[in-house]
KEFISE-342967 format. One record per residue (C-alpha): chain; residue in three letters; x, y, z; residue number from 1. Coordinates in nm, 3 decimals, decimal comma, m for minus. Example, Ala and Ser with C-alpha at 12.3 -4.5 7.8 and 13.67 -1.06 7.14 Angstrom:
% KEFISE-342967
@chain A	res ALA	xx 1,230	yy m0,450	zz 0,780	n 1
@chain A	res SER	xx 1,367	yy m0,106	zz 0,714	n 2
% end
This chain:
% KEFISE-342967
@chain A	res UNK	xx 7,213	yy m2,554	zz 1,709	n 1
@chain A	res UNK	xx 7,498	yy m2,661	zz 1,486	n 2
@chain A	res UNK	xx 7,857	yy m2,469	zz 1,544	n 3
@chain A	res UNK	xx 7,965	yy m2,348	zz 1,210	n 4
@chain A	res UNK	xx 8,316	yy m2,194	zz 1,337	n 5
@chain A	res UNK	xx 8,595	yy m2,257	zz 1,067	n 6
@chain A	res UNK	xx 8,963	yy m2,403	zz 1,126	n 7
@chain A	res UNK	xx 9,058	yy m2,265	zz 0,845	n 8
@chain A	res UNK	xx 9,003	yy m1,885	zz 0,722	n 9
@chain A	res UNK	xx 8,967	yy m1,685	zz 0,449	n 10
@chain A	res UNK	xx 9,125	yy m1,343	zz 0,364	n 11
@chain A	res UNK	xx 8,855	yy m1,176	zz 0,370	n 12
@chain A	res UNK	xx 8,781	yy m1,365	zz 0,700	n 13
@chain A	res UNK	xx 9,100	yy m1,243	zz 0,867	n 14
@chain A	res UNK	xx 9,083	yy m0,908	zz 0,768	n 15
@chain A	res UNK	xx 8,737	yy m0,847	zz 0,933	n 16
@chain A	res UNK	xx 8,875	yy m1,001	zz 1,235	n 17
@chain A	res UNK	xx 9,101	yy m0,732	zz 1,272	n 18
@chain A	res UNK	xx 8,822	yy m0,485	zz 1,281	n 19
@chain A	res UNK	xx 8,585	yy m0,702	zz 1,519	n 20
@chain A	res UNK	xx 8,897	yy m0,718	zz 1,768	n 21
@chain A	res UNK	xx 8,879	yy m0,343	zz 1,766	n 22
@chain A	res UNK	xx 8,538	yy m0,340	zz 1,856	n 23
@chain A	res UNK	xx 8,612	yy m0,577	zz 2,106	n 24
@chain A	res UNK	xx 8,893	yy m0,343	zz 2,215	n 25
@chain A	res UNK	xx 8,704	yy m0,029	zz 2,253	n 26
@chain A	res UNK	xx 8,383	yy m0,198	zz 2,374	n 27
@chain A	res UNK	xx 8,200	yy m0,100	zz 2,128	n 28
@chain A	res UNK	xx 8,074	yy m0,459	zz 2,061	n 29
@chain A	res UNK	xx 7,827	yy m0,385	zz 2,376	n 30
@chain A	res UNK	xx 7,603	yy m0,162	zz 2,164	n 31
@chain A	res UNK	xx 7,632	yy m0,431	zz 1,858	n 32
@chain A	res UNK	xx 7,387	yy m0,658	zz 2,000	n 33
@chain A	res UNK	xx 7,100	yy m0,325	zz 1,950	n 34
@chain A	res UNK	xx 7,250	yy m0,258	zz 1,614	n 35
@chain A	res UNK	xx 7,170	yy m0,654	zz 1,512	n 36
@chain A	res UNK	xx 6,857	yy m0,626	zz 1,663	n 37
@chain A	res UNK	xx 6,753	yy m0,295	zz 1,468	n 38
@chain A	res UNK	xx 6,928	yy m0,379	zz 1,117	n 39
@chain A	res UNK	xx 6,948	yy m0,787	zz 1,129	n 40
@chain A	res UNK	xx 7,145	yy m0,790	zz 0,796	n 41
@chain A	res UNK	xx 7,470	yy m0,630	zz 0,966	n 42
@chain A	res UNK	xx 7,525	yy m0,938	zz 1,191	n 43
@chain A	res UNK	xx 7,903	yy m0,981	zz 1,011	n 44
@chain A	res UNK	xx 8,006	yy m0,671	zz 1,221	n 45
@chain A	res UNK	xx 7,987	yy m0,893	zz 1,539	n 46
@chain A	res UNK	xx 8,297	yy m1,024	zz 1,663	n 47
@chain A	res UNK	xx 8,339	yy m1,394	zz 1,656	n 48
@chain A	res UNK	xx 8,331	yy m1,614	zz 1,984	n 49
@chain A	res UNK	xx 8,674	yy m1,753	zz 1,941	n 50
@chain A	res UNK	xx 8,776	yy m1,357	zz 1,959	n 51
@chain A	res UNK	xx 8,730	yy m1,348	zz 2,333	n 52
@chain A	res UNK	xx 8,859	yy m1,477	zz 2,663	n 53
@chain A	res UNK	xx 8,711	yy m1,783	zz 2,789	n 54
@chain A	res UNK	xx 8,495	yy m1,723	zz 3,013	n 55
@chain A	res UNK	xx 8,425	yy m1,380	zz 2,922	n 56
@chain A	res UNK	xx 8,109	yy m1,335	zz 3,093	n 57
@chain A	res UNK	xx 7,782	yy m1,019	zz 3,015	n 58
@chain A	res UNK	xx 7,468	yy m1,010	zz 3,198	n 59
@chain A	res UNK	xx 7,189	yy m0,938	zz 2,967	n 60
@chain A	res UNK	xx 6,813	yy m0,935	zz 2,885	n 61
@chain A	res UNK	xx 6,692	yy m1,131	zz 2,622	n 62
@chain A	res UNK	xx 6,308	yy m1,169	zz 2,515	n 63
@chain A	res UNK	xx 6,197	yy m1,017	zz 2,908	n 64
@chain A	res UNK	xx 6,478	yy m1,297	zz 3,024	n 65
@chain A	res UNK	xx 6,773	yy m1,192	zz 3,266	n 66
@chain A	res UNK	xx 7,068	yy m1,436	zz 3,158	n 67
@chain A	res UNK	xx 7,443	yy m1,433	zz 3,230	n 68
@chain A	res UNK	xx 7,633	yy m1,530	zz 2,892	n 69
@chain A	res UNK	xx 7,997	yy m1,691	zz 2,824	n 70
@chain A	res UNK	xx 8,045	yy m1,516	zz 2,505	n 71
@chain A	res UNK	xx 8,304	yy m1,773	zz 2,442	n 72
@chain A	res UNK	xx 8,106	yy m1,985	zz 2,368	n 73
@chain A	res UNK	xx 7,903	yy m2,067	zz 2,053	n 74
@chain A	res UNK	xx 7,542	yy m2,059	zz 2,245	n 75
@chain A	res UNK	xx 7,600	yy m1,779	zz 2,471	n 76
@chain A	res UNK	xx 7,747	yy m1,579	zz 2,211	n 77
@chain A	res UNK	xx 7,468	yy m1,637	zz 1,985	n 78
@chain A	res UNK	xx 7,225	yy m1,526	zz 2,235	n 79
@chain A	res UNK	xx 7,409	yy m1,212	zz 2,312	n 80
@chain A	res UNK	xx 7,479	yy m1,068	zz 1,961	n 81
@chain A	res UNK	xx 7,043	yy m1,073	zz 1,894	n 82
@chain A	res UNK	xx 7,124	yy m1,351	zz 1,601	n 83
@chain A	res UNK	xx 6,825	yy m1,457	zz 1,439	n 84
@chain A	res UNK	xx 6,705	yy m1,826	zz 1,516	n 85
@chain A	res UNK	xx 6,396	yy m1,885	zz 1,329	n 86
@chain A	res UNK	xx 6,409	yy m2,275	zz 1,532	n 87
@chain A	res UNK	xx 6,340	yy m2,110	zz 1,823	n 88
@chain A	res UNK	xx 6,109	yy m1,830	zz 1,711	n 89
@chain A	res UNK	xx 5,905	yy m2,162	zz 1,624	n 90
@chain A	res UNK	xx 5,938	yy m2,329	zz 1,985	n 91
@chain A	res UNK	xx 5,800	yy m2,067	zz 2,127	n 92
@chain A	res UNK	xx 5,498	yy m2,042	zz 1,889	n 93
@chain A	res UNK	xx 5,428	yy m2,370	zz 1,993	n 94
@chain A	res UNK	xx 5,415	yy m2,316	zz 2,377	n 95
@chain A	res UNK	xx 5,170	yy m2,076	zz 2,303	n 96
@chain A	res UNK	xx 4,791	yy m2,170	zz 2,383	n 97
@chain A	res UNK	xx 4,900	yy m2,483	zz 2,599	n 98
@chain A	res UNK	xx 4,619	yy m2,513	zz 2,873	n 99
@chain A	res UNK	xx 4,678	yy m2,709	zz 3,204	n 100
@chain A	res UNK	xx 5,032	yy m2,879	zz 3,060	n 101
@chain A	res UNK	xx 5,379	yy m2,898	zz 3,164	n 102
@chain A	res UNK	xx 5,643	yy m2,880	zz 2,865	n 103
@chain A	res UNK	xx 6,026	yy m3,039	zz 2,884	n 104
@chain A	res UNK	xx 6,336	yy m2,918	zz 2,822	n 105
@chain A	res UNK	xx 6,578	yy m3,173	zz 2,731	n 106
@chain A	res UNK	xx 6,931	yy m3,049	zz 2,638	n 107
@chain A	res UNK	xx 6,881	yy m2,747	zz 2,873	n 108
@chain A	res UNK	xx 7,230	yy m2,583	zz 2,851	n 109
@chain A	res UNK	xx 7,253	yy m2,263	zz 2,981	n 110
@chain A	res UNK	xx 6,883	yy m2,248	zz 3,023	n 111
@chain A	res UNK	xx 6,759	yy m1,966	zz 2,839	n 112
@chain A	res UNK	xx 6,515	yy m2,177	zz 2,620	n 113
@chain A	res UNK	xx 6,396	yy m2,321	zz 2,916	n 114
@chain A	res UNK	xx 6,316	yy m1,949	zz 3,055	n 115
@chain A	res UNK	xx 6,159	yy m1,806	zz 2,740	n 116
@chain A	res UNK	xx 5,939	yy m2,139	zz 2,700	n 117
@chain A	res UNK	xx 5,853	yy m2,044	zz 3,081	n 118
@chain A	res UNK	xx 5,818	yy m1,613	zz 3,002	n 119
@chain A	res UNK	xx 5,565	yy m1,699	zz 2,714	n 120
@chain A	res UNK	xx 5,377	yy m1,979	zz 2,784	n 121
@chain A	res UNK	xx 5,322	yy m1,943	zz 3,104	n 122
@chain A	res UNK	xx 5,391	yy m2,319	zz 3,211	n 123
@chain A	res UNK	xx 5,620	yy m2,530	zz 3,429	n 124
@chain A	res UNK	xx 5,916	yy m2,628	zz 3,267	n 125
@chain A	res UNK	xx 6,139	yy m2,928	zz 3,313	n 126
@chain A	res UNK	xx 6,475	yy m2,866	zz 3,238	n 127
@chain A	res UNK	xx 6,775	yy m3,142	zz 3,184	n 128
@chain A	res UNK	xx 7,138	yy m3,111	zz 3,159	n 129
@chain A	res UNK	xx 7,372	yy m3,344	zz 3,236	n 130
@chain A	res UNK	xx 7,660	yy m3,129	zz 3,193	n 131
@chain A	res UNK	xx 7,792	yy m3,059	zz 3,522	n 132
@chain A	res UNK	xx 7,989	yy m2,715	zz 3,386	n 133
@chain A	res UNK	xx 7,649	yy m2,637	zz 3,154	n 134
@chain A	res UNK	xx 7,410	yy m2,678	zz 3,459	n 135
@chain A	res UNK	xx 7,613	yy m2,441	zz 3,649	n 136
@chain A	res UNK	xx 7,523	yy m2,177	zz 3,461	n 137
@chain A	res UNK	xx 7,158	yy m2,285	zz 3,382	n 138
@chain A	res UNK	xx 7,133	yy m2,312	zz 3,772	n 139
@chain A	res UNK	xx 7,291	yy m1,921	zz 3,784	n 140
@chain A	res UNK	xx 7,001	yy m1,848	zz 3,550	n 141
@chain A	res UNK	xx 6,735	yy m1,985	zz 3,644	n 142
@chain A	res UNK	xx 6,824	yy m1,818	zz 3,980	n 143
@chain A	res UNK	xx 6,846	yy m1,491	zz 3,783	n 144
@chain A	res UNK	xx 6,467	yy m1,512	zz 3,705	n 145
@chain A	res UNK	xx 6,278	yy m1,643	zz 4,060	n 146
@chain A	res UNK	xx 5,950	yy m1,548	zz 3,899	n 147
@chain A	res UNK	xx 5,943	yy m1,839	zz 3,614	n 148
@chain A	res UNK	xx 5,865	yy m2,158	zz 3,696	n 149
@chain A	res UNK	xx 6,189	yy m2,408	zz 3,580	n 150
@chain A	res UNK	xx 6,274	yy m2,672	zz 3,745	n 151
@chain A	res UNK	xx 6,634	yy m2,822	zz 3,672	n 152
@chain A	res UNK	xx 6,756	yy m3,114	zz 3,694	n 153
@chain A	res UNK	xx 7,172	yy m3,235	zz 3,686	n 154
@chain A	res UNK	xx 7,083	yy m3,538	zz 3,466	n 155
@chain A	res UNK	xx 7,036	yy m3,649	zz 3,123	n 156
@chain A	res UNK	xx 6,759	yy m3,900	zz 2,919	n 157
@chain A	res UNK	xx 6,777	yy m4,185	zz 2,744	n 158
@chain A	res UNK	xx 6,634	yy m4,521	zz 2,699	n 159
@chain A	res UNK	xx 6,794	yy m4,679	zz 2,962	n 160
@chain A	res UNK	xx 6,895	yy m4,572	zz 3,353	n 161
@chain A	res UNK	xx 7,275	yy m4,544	zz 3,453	n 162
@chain A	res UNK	xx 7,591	yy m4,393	zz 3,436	n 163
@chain A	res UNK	xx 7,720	yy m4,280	zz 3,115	n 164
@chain A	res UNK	xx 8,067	yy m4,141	zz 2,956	n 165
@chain A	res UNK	xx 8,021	yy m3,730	zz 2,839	n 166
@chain A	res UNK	xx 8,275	yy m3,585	zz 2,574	n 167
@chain A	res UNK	xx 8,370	yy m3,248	zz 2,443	n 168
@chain A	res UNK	xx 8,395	yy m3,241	zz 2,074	n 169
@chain A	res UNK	xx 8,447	yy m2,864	zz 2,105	n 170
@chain A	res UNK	xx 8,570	yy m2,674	zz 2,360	n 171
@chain A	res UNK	xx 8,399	yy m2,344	zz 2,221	n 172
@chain A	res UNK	xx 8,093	yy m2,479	zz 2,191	n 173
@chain A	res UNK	xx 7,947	yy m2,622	zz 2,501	n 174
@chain A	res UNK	xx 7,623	yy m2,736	zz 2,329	n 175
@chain A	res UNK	xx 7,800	yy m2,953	zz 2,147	n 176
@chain A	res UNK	xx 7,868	yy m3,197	zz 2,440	n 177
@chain A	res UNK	xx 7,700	yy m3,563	zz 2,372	n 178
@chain A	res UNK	xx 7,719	yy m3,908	zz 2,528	n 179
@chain A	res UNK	xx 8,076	yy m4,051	zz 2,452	n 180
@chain A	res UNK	xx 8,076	yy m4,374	zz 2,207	n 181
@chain A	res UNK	xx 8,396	yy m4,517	zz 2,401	n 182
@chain A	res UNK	xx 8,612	yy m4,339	zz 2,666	n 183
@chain A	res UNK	xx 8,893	yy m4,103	zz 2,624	n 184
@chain A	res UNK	xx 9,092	yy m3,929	zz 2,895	n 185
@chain A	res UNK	xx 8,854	yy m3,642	zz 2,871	n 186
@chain A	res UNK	xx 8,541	yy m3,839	zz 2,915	n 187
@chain A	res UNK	xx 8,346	yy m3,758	zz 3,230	n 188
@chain A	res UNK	xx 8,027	yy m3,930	zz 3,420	n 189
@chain A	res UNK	xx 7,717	yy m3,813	zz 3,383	n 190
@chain A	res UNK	xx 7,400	yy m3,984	zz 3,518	n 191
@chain A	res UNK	xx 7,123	yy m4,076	zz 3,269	n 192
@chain A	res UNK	xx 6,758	yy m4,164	zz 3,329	n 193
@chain A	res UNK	xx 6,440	yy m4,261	zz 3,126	n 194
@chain A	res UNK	xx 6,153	yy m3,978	zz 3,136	n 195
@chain A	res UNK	xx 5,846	yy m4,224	zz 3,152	n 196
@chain A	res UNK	xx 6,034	yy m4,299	zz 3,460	n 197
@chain A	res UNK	xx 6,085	yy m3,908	zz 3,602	n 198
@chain A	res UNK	xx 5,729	yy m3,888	zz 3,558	n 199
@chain A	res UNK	xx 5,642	yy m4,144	zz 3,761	n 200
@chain A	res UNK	xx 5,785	yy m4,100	zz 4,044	n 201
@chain A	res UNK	xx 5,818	yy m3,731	zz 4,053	n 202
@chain A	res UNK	xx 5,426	yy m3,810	zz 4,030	n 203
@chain A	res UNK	xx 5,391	yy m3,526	zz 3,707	n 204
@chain A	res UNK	xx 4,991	yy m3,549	zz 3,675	n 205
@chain A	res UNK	xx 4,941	yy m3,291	zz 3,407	n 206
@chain A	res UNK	xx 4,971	yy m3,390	zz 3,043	n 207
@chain A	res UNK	xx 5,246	yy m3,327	zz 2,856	n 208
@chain A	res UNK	xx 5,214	yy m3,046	zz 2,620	n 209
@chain A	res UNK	xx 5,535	yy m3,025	zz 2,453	n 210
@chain A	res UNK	xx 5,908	yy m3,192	zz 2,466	n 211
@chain A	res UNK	xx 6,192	yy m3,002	zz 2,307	n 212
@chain A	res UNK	xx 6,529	yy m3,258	zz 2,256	n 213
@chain A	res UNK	xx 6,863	yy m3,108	zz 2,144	n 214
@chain A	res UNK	xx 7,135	yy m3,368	zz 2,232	n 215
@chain A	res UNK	xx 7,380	yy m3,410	zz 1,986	n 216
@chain A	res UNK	xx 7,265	yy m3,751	zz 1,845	n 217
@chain A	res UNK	xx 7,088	yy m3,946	zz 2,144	n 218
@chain A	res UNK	xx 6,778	yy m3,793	zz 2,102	n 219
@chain A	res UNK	xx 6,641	yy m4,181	zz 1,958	n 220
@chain A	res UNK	xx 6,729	yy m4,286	zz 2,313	n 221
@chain A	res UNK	xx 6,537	yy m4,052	zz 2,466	n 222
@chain A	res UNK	xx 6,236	yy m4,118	zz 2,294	n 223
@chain A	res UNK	xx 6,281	yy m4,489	zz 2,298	n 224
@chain A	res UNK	xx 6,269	yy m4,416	zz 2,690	n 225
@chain A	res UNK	xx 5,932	yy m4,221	zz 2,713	n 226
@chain A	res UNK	xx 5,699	yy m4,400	zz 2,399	n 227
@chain A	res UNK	xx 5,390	yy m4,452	zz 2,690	n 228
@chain A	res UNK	xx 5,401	yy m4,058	zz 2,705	n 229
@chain A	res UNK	xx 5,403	yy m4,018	zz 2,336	n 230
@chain A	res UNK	xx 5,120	yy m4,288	zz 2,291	n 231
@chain A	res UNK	xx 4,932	yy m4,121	zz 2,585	n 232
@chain A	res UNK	xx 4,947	yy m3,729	zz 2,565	n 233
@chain A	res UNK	xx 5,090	yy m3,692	zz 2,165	n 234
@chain A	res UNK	xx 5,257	yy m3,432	zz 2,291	n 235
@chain A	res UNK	xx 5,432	yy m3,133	zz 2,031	n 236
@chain A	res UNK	xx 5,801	yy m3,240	zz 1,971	n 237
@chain A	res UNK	xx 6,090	yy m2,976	zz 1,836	n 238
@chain A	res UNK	xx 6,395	yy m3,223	zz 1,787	n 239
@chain A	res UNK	xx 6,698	yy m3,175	zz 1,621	n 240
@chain A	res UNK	xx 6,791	yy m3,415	zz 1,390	n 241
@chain A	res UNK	xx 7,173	yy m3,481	zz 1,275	n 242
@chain A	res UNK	xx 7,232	yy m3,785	zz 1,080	n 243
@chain A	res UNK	xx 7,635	yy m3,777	zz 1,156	n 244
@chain A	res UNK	xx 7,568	yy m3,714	zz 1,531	n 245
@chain A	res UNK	xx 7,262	yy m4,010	zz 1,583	n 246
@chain A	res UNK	xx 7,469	yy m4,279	zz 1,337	n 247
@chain A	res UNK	xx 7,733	yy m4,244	zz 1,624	n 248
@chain A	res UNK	xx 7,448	yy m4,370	zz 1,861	n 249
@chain A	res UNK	xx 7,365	yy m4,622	zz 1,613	n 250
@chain A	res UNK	xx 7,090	yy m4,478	zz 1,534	n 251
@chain A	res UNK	xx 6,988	yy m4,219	zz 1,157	n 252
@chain A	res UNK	xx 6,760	yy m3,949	zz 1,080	n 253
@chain A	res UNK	xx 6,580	yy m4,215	zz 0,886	n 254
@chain A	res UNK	xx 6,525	yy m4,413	zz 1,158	n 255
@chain A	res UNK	xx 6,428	yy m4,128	zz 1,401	n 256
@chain A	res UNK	xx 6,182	yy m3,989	zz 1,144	n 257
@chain A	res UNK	xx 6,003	yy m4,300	zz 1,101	n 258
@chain A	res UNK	xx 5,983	yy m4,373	zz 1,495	n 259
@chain A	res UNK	xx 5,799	yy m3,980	zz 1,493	n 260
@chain A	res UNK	xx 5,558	yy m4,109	zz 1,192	n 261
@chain A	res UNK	xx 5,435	yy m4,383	zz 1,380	n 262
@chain A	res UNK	xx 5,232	yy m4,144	zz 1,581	n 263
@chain A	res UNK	xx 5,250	yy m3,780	zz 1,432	n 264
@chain A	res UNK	xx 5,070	yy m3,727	zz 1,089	n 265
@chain A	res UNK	xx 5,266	yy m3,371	zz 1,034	n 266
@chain A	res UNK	xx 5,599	yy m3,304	zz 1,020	n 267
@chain A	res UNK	xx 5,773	yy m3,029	zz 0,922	n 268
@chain A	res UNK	xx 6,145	yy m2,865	zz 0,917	n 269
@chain A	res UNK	xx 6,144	yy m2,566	zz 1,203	n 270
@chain A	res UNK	xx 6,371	yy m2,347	zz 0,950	n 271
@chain A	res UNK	xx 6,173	yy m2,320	zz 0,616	n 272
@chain A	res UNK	xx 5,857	yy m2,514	zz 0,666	n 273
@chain A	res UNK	xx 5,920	yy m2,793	zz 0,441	n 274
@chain A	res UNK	xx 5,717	yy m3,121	zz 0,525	n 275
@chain A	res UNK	xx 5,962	yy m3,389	zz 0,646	n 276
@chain A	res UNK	xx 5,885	yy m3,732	zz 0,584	n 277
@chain A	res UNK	xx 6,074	yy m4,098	zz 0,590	n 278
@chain A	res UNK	xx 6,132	yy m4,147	zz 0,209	n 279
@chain A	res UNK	xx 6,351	yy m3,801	zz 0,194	n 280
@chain A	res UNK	xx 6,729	yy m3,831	zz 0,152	n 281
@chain A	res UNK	xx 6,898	yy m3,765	zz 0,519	n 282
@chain A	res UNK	xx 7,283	yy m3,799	zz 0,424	n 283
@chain A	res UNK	xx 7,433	yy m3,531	zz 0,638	n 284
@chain A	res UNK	xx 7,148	yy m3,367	zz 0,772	n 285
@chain A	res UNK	xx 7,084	yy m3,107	zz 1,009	n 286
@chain A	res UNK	xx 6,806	yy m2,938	zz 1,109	n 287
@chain A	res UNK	xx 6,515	yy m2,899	zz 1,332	n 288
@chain A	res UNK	xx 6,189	yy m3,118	zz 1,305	n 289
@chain A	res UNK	xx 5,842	yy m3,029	zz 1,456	n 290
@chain A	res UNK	xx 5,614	yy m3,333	zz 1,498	n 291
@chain A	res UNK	xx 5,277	yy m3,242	zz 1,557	n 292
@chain A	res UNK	xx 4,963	yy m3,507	zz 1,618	n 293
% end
């Protein structure tokens, strides 16, 4: 999910700011999240993240989910105000009508696709965050709801096992957290593993059904590290794609779109449907791709 918070704002910007801090002020914005959900087009009303306290914490059900949300933050915030996310109206679809398959959850964050994959499809889910402050609170939630079967795990995937550098690009959006390109004095370890390798020696026997990837530009890596359960089990893929965030890995949309086309015949943008193929212009990209066999 891409962050589109401003530096910079408008008048018109500032002056509804000034009636959102009200809400926040007389608490109305707890009943806003029912108003989005009833009328979807009044979604401006809804104060913006960067409005509140960090952490400024609600407890919530979303979709039959119990989750505890930072509505500091970009994700949590997103989650609490009902927004509309067509992306993951899609993942869900497809984790629908698996039979004896396990899905994965890579990019887990605060875990609450991880749960609704789990509420409606009815399947084990393999969650992933590196993140130590992000798998906190997926830990917290997954906790929250004993009845759905996630399993977490504190580290990342790739194409390679080892220790790697983590940054955050944005403070307000926790999501936005990827593998550093050189270290900083902010840069923290996280551990990263290849999933063909997971599955082996966590001994996974059922096919895999689906994979899910969001990780701010390394999600080449990860399926560099897993091709034998790509080749194997085809699985249903719902990857972001962001050409400035893979060409810091060294890697493009291009190139990630042509790895998928080597096994998947359709492919598709999550958002409006649109087949997505190799020859397409990816300058600047961002969006969500399904691959399906």
């Amino acid at each position: 999910m891409k962050d589109t918070t401003k530096n910079k704002l408008s008048l018109k910007t500032k002056t509804l700011n000034i009636f959102r801090k009200v809400l926040i002020v007389i608490c109305i914005d707890r009943i806003i999240p029912i108003i989005i959900r009833l009328i979807p087009q009044l979604y401006k009303i809804a104060p913006n993240n960067y409005q509140y306290a960090n952490p400024s914490f609600r407890k919530v059900t979303r979709n039959g989910v119990q989750i505890k949300l930072n509505i500091h933050d970009y994700i949590g915030h997103w989650i609490y105000f009902n927004f509309k996310d067509k992306g993951r109206d899609e993942l869900i679809r497809l984790s629908k009508g698996l039979k004896n398959h396990v899905i994965f959850d890579i990019g887990a964050n605060n875990g609450y696709t991880g749960l609704i994959l789990a509420k409606n499809s009815g399947k084990k889910i393999y969650s992933f965050e590196p993140d130590p402050d992000n798998f906190n609170e997926l830990r917290e939630n997954v906790e929250l709801n004993p009845k759905l079967d996630v399993q977490i795990y504190n580290f990342g995937l790739g194409e390679e096992n080892g220790e790697f550098l983590m940054e955050r690009p944005c403070k307000e959006n926790m999501g936005g957290n990827r593998i550093a390109v050189q270290p900083t004095q902010d840069t923290y370890k996280v551990i990263i593993k290849k999933l063909s390798d997971f599955v082996k020696e966590n001994e996974i026997e059922h096919p895999v059904g689906l994979i899910k990837i969001d990780v701010e530009g390394f999600e080449q890596k990860i399926l560099n590290g897993c091709t034998d359960i790509i080749e194997q089990f085809k699985p249903k893929l719902f990857i972001e794609v962001d050409d400035n965030n893979l060409k810091l890995q060294n890697d493009s949309a291009k190139q990630l779109i042509a790895c998928l086309e080597k096994n998947y015949t359709k492919l598709y943008n999550a958002e409006n449907n649109k087949a997505v193929y190799s020859g397409q212009d990816f300058t600047n990209c961002h969006f969500d791709v399904i691959a399906l066999p």
